[in-house]
C-alpha positions in Angstrom: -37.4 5.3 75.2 -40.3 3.9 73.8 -40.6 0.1 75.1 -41.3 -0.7 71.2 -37.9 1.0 70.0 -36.0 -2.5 71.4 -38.1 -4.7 69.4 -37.4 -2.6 66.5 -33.5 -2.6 66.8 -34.1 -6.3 67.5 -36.1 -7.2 64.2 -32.9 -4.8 62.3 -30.7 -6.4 63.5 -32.1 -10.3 62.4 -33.1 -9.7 59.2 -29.9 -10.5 56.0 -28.0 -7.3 55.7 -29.5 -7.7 52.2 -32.8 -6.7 53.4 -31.4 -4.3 55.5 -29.9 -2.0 52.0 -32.7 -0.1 50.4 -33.3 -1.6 47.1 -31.2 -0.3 44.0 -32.4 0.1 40.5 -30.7 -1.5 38.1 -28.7 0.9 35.7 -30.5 2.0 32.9 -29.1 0.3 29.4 -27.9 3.3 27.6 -30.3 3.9 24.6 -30.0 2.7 20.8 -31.8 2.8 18.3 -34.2 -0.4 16.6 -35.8 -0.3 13.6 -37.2 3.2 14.1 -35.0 5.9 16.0 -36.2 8.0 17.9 -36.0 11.9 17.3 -36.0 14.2 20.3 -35.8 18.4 20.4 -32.9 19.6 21.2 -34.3 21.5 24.3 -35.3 18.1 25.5 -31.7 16.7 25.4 -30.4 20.2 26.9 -29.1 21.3 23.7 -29.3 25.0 22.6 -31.4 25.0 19.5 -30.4 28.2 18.1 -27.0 27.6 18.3 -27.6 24.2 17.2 -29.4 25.6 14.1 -26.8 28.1 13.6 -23.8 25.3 13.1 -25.6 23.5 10.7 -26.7 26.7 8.3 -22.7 26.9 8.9 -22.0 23.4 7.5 -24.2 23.8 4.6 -22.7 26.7 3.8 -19.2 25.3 3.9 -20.0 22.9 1.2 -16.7 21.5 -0.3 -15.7 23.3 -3.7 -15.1 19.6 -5.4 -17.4 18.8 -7.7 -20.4 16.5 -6.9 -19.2 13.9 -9.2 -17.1 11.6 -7.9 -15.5 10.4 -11.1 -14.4 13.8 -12.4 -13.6 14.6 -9.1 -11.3 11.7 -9.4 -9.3 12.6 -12.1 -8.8 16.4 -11.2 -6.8 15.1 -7.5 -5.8 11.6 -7.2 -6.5 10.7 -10.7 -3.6 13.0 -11.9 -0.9 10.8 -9.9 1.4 7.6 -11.6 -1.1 5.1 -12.5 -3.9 6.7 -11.3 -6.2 5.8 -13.7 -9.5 4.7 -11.9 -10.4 1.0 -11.3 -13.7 0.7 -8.7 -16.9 2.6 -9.3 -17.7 6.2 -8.7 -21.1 7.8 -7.7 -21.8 11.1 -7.8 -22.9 12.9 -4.4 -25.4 14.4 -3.0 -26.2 17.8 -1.3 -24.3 18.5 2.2 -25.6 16.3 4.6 -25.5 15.5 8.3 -26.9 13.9 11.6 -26.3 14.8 15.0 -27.2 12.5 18.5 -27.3 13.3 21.9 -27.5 10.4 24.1 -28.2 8.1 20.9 -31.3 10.2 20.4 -31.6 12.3 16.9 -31.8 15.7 17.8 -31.3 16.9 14.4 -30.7 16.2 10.7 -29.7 18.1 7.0 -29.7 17.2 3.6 -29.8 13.8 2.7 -29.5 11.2 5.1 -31.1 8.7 3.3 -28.9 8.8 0.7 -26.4 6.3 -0.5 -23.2 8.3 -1.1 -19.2 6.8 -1.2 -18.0 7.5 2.1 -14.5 7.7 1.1 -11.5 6.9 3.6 -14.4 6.4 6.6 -14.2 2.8 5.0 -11.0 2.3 6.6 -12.5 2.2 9.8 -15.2 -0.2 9.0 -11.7 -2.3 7.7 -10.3 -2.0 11.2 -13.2 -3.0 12.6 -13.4 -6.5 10.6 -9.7 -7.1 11.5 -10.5 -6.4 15.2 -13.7 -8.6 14.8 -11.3 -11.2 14.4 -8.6 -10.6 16.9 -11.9 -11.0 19.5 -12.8 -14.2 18.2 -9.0 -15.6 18.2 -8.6 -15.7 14.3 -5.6 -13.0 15.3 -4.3 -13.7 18.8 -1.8 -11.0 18.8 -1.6 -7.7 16.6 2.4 -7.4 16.9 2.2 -10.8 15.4 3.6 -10.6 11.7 0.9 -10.8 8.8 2.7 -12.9 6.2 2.7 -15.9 8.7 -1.6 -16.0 9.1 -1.4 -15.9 4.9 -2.5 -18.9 2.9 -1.3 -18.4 -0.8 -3.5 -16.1 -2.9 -4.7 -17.5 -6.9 -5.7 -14.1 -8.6 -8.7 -15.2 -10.4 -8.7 -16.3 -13.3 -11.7 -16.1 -16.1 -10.5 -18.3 -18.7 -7.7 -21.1 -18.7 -5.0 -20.3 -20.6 -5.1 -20.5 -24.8 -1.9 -21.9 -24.8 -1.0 -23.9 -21.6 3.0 -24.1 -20.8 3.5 -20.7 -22.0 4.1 -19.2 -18.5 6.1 -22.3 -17.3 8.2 -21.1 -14.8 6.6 -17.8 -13.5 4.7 -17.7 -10.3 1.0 -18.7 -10.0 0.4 -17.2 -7.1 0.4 -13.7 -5.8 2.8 -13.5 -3.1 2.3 -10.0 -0.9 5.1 -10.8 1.6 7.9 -12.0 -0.4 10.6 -9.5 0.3 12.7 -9.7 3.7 10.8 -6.4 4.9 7.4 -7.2 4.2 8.2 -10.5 6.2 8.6 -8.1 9.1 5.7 -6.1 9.8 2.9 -6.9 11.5 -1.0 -6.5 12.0 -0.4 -3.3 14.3 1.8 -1.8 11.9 -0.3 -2.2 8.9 -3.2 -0.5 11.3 -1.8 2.1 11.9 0.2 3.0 8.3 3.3 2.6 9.6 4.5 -0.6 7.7 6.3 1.0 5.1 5.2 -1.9 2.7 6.8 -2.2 -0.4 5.4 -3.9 -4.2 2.6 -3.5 -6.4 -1.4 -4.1 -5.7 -4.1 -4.6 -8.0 -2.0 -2.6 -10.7 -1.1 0.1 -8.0 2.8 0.4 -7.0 2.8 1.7 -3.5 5.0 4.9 -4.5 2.5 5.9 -7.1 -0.1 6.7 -4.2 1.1 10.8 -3.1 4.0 10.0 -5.0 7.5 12.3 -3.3 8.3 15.2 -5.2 11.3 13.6 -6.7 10.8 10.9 -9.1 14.5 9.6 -8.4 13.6 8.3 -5.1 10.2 6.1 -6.3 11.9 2.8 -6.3 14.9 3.9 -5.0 14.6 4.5 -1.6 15.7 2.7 1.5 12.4 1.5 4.0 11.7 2.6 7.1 12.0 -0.2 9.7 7.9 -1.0 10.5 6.8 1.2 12.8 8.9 3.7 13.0 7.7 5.9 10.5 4.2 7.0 9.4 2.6 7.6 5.8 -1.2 7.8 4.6 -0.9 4.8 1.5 -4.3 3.4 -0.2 -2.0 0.3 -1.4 -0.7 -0.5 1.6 -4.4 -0.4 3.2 -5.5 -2.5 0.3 -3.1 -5.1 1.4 -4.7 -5.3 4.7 -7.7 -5.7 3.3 -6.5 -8.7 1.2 -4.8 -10.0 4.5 -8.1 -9.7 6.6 -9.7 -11.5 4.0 -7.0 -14.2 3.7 -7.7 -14.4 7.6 -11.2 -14.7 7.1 -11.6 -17.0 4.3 -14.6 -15.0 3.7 -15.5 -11.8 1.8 -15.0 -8.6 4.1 -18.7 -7.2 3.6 -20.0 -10.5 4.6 -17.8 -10.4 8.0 -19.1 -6.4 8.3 -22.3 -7.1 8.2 -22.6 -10.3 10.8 -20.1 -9.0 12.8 -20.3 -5.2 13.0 -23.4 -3.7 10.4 -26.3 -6.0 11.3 -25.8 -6.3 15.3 -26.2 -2.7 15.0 -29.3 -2.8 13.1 -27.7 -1.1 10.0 -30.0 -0.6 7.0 -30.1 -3.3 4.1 -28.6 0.1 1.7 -24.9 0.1 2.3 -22.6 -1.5 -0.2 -18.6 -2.5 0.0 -16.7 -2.4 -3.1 -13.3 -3.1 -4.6 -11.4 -2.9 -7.8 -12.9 -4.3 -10.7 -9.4 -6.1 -11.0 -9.7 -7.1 -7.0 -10.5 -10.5 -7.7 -9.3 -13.7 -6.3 -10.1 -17.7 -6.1 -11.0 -18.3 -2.0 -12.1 -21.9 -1.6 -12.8 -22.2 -4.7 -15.9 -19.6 -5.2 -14.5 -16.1 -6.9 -14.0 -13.0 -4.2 -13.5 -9.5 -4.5 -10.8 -8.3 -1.9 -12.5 -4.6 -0.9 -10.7 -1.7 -1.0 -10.2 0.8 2.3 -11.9 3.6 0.0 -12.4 5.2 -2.6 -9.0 6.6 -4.0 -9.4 4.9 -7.0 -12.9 4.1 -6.7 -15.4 1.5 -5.0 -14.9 1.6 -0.7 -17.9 1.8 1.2 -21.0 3.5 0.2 -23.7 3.7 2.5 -26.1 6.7 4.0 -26.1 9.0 7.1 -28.2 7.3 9.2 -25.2 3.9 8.9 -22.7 6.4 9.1 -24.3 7.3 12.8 -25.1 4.0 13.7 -21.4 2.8 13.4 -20.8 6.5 15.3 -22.6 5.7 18.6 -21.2 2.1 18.5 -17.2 3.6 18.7 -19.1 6.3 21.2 -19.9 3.8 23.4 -16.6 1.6 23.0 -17.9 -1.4 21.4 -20.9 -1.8 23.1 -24.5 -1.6 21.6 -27.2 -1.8 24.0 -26.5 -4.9 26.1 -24.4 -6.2 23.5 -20.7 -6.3 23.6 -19.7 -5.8 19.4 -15.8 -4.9 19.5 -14.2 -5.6 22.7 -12.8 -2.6 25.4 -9.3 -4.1 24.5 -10.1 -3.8 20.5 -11.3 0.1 21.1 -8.6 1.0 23.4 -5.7 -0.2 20.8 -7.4 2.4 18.3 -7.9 5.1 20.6 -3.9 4.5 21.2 -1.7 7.2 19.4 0.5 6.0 17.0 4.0 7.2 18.0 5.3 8.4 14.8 1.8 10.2 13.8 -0.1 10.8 17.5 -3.1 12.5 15.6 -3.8 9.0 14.3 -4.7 5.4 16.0 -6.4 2.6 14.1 -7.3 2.9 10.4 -9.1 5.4 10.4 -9.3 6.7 14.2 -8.3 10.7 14.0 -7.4 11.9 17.3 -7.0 15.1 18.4 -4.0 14.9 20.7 -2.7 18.0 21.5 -5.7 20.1 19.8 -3.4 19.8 16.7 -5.9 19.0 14.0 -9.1 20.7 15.4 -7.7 23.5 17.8 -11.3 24.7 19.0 -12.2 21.2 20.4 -11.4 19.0 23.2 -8.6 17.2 23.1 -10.5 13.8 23.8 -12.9 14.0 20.7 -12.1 11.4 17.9 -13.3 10.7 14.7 -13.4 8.8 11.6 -12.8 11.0 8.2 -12.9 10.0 4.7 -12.4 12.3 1.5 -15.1 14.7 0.5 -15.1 15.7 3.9 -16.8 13.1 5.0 -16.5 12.8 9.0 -18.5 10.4 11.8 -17.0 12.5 15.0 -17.1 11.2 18.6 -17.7 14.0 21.5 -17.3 11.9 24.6 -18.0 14.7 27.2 -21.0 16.0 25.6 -22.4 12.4 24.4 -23.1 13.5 21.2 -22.1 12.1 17.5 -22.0 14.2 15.0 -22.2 12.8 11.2 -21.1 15.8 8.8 -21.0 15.1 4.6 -19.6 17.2 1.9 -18.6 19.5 4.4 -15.0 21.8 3.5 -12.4 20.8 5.2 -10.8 24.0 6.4 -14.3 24.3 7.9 -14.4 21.3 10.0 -12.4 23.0 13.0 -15.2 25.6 13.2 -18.5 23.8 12.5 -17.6 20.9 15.4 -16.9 23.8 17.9 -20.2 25.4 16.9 -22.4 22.2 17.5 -20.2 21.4 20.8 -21.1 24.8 22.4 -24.2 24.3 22.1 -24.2 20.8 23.9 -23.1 21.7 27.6 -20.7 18.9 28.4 -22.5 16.4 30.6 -19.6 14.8 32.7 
């Protein structure tokens, strides 16, 4: 043995076990964009361009059949229903359009991603998001708490004091949502996930009238479905959580979106939030436009590709952007929960493919968020991509996600 070899073990053995670990790197902060994202080849991010190239000639080519304008595309589907008559704005579209990250990076994009198109039903998730905004602050300690408890009374606004004061003595002033012994039962996780079974009339829209059942008889007749027990897709009754959010709030919803969600996540200037033009009502005394969760009778969110990806990669990541914690784990496992009567579905408007049901020819832990049109913002967890698709046939989607995925080799 070499007479230095004790001295060695000896100087080991004294120094702090801390010194005695090789040093670690810190764990790289997973990459997002700033001001100016960052494009990358394919090939670089170990994507197969030619198949890559392949899926999105398919997605253009698998343009919806609806017309690009939104307004007569209105009134050929929804605007054809009871009281369907349209109340926000409309804006026609623009050609098919998409964006696709790997890793947060841009590895390719089609169309028009710049442009500022309604987004349809992916609204709804942007909704879900202000609601969980506040359950992480403590504004909602509890979303099996029930709504009509957290509501102040709401004064619709009015323009003009009455011509002839006294005439309405008697009849409510204020707009009461939760009136009825049913409504008084269900709660925030209910109205989340579209199982509350609400019952009355918003902003001119009877909750019936929205994919009215076959048989007229039955429109007001029916008996309700105990809150949670039984799911249906209803505009109205997603209007009402708006209203309630921004009863909740005591703020407009955009304004919460976009300190809360939008602006962390260094969201363009571009995207707008609109409700009915009848949506009004007096907050604190300023006027406020209660948003609507899409565009089924107009307004909703309208806002471009490159937003649409942005609020993509922050679900992708589960709330976190960069080092910055936006929605909490708690907030993004509750959405990524199945509800029990619909498991395809968590949070307004978290699609989840449980049990390859909806898209057969994709893993079974990809989610999304799908609006009208089709417009989709689709999470691929195992292949750490996000994959923004506009104006793309539905019937198609099934097909065009499995095309991009096989060309991503999964990297877990």
């Amino acid at each position: 043995m070499s007479s230095s070899l004790p001295f060695l073990l000896a100087l080991v053995v004294a120094l702090p076990a801390s010194a005695q670990k090789r040093p670690r790197s810190a764990p790289a902060t997973p990459y997002v964009p700033g001001a100016v994202w960052e494009h990358r080849t394919p090939a670089a991010m170990g994507v197969d361009s030619a198949k890559l190239a392949d899926a999105i000639a398919f997605a253009i080519r698998n343009e919806t059949k609806a017309p690009r304008d939104m307004e007569e595309n209105h009134y050929r589907t929804f605007g054809r229903e009871p009281f369907g008559q349209g109340t926000g704005p409309f804006k026609p579209r623009g050609e098919p359009t998409g964006v696709v990250l790997r890793g947060g990076y841009v590895i390719a994009s089609w169309g028009e991603p710049d442009r500022v198109d309604m987004t349809h039903s992916v609204t709804k998730s942007l909704l879900s998001a202000t609601v969980g905004a506040a359950f992480d602050r403590g504004l909602l300690p509890s979303v099996r708490d029930t709504v009509w408890k957290s509501q102040a009374p709401t004064y619709l606004l009015r323009l003009s004091a009455p011509s002839e004061p006294g005439t309405r003595f008697g009849e409510p002033m204020f707009f009461d949502a939760w009136k009825t012994p049913h409504n008084r039962t269900i709660t925030w996780d209910d109205l989340l996930r579209q199982t509350s079974d609400w019952e009355g009339t918003l902003w001119g829209k009877p909750e019936w009238a929205d994919r009215p059942a076959q048989d007229p008889n039955t429109w007001t007749t029916r008996a309700r479905n105990a809150p949670g027990t039984a799911y249906e897709y209803n505009d109205v009754r997603v209007n009402v959580l708006a209203l309630a959010a921004t009863n909740l709030w005591r703020r407009p919803l955009p304004e919460v979106a976009q300190e809360f969600v939008m602006g962390p996540i260094g969201a363009s200037r571009t995207w707008r939030w609109y409700g009915y033009d009848n949506a009004w009502i007096t907050l604190d005394g300023r006027p406020v436009q209660v948003v609507s969760g899409g565009g089924h009778w107009g307004g909703g969110l309208f806002i471009n590709a490159w937003d649409m990806a942005r609020f993509g990669l922050l679900t992708a990541r589960r709330g976190v952007w960069g080092d910055q914690r936006i929605l909490s784990e708690e907030w993004v496992r509750l959405s990524l929960t199945p509800t029990v009567p619909q498991p395809t579905y968590g949070y307004m408007n978290w699609f989840l493919n449980t049990g390859r049901k909806r898209l057969p020819n994709v893993p079974e832990n990809v989610f999304w968020h799908e609006g009208n049109g089709t417009n989709v913002v689709l999470v691929a967890p195992d292949q750490d991509l996000v994959i923004v698709a506009r104006w793309i046939a539905g019937s198609a989607l099934d097909e065009f996600v499995a095309k991009v995925i096989a060309a991503a080799p999964t990297r877990r």
